[in-house]
C-alpha angles and dihedrals in degrees: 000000000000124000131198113197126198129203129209095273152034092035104189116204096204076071096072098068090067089058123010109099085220096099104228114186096192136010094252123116098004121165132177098243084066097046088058095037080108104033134113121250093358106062113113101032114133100201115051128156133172101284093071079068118050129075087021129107111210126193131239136190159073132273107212127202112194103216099274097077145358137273124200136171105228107172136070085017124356112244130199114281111245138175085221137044127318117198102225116216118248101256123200109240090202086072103034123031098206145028114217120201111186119197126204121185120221111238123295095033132065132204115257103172158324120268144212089217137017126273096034093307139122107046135299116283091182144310093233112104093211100067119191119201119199129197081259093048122107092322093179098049117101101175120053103187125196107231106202122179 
């Protein structure tokens, strides 16, 4: 997973368009209610201000099945299972400690272990299908991707 930290000062706003799941295209009109819209547990404030922001990492990425099995977030909110990619919210690691992707195989396949890349490829994250992913994990990965055989 990938993490942007902020610190308690000089918050530049070009930075929210590496990790916000907002999908800004410039750095034009922002506004901090759009930068949470897909964050965990801020989504849904209404009155946010710079402060929700710095000295804060926040994590960024996407958990990707591959067809022969599901992936699901199920901590620090449970997600929809899914065979493709789930956008995982940009959770605030000053509120949860951990992210946790599990990963389930469709009969007659079982999951063997997450990758770096798709297909097998990349290296090994881990074999076990429960995967945790702390604010020191894998902070420039931005796929995690569920490997079933």
């Amino acid at each position: 997973m990938a993490v942007y930290t902020y610190t308690t000062t000089n918050i530049d706003f070009s930075s929210f368009d590496v990790w916000s799941n907002a999908g800004f295209t410039d750095d034009t009109n922002i506004n901090l209610n759009s930068v949470l819209s897909d964050a965990y547990p801020e989504a849904g404030i209404t009155d946010v201000s710079v402060s929700d922001i710095y000295n804060r990492s926040w994590f960024y990425g996407n958990v990707v099945g591959t067809g022969n099995g599901t992936v699901q977030i199920t901590y620090p909110y449970t997600s929809a299972t899914s065979t493709g990619t789930i956008a995982i919210k940009n959770v605030d690691y000053s509120v949860y400690s951990y992210i946790r992707l599990a990963a389930v195989g469709t009969y007659p396949f079982n999951f063997s272990e997450w990758r770096t890349a798709s297909g097998g490829g990349g290296t090994q994250i881990s074999t076990s299908a429960n995967l945790d992913l702390t604010v020191s994990d894998y902070t420039s990965q931005v796929n995690f991707y569920a490997y079933f055989v």
